[in-house]
N, C-alpha and C positions, 0 to 999 in steps of 0.2 A: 657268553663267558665274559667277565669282568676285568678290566685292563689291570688286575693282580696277576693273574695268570698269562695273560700276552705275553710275557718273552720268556715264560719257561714251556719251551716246546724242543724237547728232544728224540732223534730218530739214534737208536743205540742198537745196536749189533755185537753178537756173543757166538765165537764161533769154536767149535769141540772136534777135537781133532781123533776120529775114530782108529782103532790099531790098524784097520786096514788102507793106513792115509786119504783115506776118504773124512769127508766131515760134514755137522749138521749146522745152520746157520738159525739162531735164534734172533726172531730182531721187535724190539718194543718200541713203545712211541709213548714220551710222556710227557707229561703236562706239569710235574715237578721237579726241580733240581735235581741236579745226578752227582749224591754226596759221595766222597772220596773211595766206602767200602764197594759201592756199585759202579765207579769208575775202574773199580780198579779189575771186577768181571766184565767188563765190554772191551770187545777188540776197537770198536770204531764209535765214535760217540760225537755226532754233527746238531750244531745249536740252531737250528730252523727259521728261526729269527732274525737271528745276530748272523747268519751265515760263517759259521765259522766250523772249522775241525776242530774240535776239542782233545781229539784222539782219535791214532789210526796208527795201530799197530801189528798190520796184518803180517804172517808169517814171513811171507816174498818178499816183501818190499823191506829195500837196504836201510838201516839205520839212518845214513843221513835224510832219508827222503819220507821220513818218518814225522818229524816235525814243520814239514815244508808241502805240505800235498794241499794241492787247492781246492778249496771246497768247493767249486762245479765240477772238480774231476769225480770227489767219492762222492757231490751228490746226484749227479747225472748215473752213475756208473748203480746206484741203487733204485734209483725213480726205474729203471727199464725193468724192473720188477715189481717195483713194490708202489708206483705211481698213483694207483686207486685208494691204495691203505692211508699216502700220505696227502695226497688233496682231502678226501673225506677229515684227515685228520687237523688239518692246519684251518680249517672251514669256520 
């Protein structure tokens, strides 16, 4: 891959809150920008590169802690599941 694409690597998560509060977690990995319409469908959107939160607005977690969550916390907190999807993918 071409150093055009080097620092557009995003891990994005979309989560659907089922009637029986239970819910499904959808999570993509991309390799282009994540323009405003598709930001604005992801609960959680981490820039891979840049090591940053982009977005993380998950249900439980209080407003102010919304803008301030450190990205080794939401990225550690999803590597313990999805570790193989994002090495293969950052590679």
């Amino acid at each position: 891959m071409g150093k055009k694409h080097q620092k557009k690597r995003f891990f994005c998560v979309k989560y659907i809150i089922k009637p029986d509060k239970k819910f499904d977690e959808f999570v993509e990995l991309s390799k282009k920008k994540i323009g405003p319409g598709k930001m604005q469908e992801y609960t959680v959107v981490l820039d891979l590169v840049d090591k940053k939160v982009l977005k993380c607005e998950l249900p439980d977690l209080p407003l102010h802690m919304r803008d301030n969550m450190p990205y080794e916390r939401v990225y550690n907190h999803y590597r313990k599941w999805y570790a193989d999807a994002i090495d293969q993918f950052i590679k």
